[in-house]
C-alpha positions as CSV (number, residue, x, y, z in Angstrom):
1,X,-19.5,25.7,-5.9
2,X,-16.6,27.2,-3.7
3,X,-15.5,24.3,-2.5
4,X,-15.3,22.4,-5.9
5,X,-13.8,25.3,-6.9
6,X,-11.4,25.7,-4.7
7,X,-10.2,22.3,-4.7
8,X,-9.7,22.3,-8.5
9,X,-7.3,25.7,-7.9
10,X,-5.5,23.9,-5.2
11,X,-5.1,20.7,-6.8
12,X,-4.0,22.2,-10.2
13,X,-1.7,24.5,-7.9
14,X,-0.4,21.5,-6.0
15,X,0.4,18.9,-8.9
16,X,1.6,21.0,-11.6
17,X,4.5,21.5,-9.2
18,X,4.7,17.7,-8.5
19,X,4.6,17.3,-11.9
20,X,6.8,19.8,-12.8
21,X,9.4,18.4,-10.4
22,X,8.9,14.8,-11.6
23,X,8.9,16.0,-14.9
24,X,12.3,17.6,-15.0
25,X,14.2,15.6,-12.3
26,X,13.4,12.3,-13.4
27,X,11.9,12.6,-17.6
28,X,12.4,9.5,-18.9
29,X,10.7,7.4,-16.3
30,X,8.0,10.2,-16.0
31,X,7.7,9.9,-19.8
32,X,7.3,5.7,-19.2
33,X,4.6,6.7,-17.2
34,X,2.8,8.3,-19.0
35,X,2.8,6.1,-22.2
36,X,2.1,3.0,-19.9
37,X,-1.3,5.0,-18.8
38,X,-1.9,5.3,-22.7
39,X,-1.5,2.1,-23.5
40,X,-3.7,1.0,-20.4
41,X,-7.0,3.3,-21.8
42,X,-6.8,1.6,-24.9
43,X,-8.8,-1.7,-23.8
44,X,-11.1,0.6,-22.3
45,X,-11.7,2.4,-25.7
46,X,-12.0,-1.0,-27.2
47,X,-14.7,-2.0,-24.6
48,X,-16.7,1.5,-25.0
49,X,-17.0,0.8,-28.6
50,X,-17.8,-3.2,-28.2
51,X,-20.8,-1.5,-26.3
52,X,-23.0,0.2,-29.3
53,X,-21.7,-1.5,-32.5
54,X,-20.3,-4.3,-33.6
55,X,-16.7,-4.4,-34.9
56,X,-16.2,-4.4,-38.4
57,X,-12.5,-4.6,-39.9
58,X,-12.6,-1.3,-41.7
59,X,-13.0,0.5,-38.7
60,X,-9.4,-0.4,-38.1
61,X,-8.7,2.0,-41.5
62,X,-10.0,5.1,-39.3
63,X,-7.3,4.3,-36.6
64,X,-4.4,3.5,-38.9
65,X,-5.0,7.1,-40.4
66,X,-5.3,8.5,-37.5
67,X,-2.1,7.0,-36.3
68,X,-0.1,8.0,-39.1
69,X,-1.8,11.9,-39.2
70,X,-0.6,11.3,-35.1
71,X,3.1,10.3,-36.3
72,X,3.3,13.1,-39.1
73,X,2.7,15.5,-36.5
74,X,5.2,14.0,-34.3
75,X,7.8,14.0,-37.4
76,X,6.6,17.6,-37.6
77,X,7.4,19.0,-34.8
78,X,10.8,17.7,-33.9
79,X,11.1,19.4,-38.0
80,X,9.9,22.7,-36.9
81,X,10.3,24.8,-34.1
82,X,7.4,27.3,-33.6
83,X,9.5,29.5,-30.8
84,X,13.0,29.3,-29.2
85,X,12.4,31.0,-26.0
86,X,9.5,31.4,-23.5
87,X,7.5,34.5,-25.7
88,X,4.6,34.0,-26.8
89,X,2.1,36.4,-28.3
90,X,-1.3,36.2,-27.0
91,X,-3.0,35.1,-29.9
92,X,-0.7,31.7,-30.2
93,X,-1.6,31.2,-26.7
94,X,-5.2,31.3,-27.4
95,X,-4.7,29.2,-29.9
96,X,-2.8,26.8,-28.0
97,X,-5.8,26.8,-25.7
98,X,-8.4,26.3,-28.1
99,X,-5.7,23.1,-29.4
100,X,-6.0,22.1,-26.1
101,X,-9.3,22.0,-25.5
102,X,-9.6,19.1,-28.0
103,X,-7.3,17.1,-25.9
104,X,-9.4,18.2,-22.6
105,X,-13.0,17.3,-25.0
106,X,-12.0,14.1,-27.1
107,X,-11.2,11.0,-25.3
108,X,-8.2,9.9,-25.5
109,X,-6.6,12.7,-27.0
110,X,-4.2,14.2,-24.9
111,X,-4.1,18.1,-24.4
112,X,-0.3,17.1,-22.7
113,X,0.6,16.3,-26.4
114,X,-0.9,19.0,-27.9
115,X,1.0,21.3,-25.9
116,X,4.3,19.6,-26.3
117,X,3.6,19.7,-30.1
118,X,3.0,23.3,-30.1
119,X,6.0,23.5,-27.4
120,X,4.3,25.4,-24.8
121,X,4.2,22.3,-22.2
122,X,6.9,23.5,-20.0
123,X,6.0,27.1,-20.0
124,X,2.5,25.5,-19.2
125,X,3.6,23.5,-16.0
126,X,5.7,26.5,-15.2
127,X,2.7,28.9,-15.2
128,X,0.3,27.0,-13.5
129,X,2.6,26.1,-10.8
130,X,3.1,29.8,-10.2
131,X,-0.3,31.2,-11.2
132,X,1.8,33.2,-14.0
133,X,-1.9,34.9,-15.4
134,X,-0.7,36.8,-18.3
135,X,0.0,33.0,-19.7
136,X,-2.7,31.0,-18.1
137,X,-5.5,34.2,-19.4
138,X,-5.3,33.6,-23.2
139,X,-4.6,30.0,-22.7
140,X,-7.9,29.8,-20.5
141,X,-9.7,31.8,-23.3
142,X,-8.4,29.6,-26.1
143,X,-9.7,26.2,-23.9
144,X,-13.3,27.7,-23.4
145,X,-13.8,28.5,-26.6
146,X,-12.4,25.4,-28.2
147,X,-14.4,23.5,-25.4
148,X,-17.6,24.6,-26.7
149,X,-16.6,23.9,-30.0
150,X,-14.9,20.2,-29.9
151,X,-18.0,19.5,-27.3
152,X,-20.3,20.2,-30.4
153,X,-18.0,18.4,-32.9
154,X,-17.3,16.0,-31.0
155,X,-21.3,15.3,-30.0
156,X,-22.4,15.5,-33.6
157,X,-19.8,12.4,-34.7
158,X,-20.5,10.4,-31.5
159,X,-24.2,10.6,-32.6
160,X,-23.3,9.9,-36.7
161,X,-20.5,7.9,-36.9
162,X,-20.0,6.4,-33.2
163,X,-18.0,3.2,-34.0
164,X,-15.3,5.4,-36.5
165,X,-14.9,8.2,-34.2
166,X,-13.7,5.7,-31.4
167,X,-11.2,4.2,-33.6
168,X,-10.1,7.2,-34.9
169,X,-9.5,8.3,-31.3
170,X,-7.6,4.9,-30.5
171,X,-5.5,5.8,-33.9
172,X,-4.4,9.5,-32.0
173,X,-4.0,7.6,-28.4
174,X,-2.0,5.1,-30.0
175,X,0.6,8.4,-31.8
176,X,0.5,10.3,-28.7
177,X,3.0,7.2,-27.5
178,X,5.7,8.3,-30.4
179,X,5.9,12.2,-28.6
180,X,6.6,10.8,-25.3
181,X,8.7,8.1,-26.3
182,X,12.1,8.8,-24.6
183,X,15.3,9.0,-26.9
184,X,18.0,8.1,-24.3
């Protein structure tokens, strides 16, 4: 397990600075990226699905609800600002990790996006590119316990409602697009 471990320390370490670079030297190309690899898991959701059940046009309800919950959050958050500086309290940080751990669970649900909504993604890149703990801690606690339970909630609708959970998720991939969309 060292080695695995190891790795995933040093290649956290080593692209969250790329990335942290990339993202504030060149943001609107780095942004382009990121919805073009968005757009390129969708087929792929499509094909998962194709795999268990057959399509059925109201399925396509599930993902134009889950787009517009996806927009609303966007319109939200450019509406609210939950902090202006780099202070957060512990508890919104574990929080934020237990948000995020439904980006890290769910497919196609990005935990990028859930930070940027509750605008900790910067302070995020800028912590784990410097190891900052007293950020990364709470965050980490937040993650593992949402892990556990999105991995549950997540399970128990893959094995009810397979078909409408994919296209639910394909509604939120499809939203996370409208974060990241650059306003030059």
């Amino acid at each position: 397990m060292f080695p695995i471990v190891s790795g995933i320390i040093i290649g956290i370490i080593i692209f969250g600075n790329i990335l942290k670079y990339l993202f504030f030297a060149y943001p609107v190309q780095i942004k382009y990226v990121f919805i073009g690899l968005i757009l390129g898991s969708i087929p792929k959701l499509i094909k998962d699905v194709q795999k268990k059940s057959d399509f059925k046009p109201y399925y396509l309800v599930f993902t134009f609800l889950s787009l517009a919950v996806a927009i609303f959050l966007v319109i939200l958050e450019k509406k609210i600002s939950i902090s202006s500086s780099n202070e957060y309290s512990f508890l919104f940080l574990i929080i934020s990790g237990f948000a995020m751990s439904a980006g890290v669970i769910i497919p196609g649900v990005s935990s990028t996006l859930i930070l940027m909504l509750l605008g900790v993604y910067e302070s995020y890149l800028f912590s784990v590119s410097t190891i900052y703990l007293p950020f990364l801690i709470p965050l980490c606690i937040g993650l593992f316990i949402g892990a556990i339970v999105f991995m549950k909630i997540t399970q128990y609708l893959l094995d009810k409602f397979y078909a409408q959970t994919f296209f639910v998720i394909i509604g939120f991939t499809l939203g996370s697009i409208f974060v990241l969309y650059p306003r030059i």
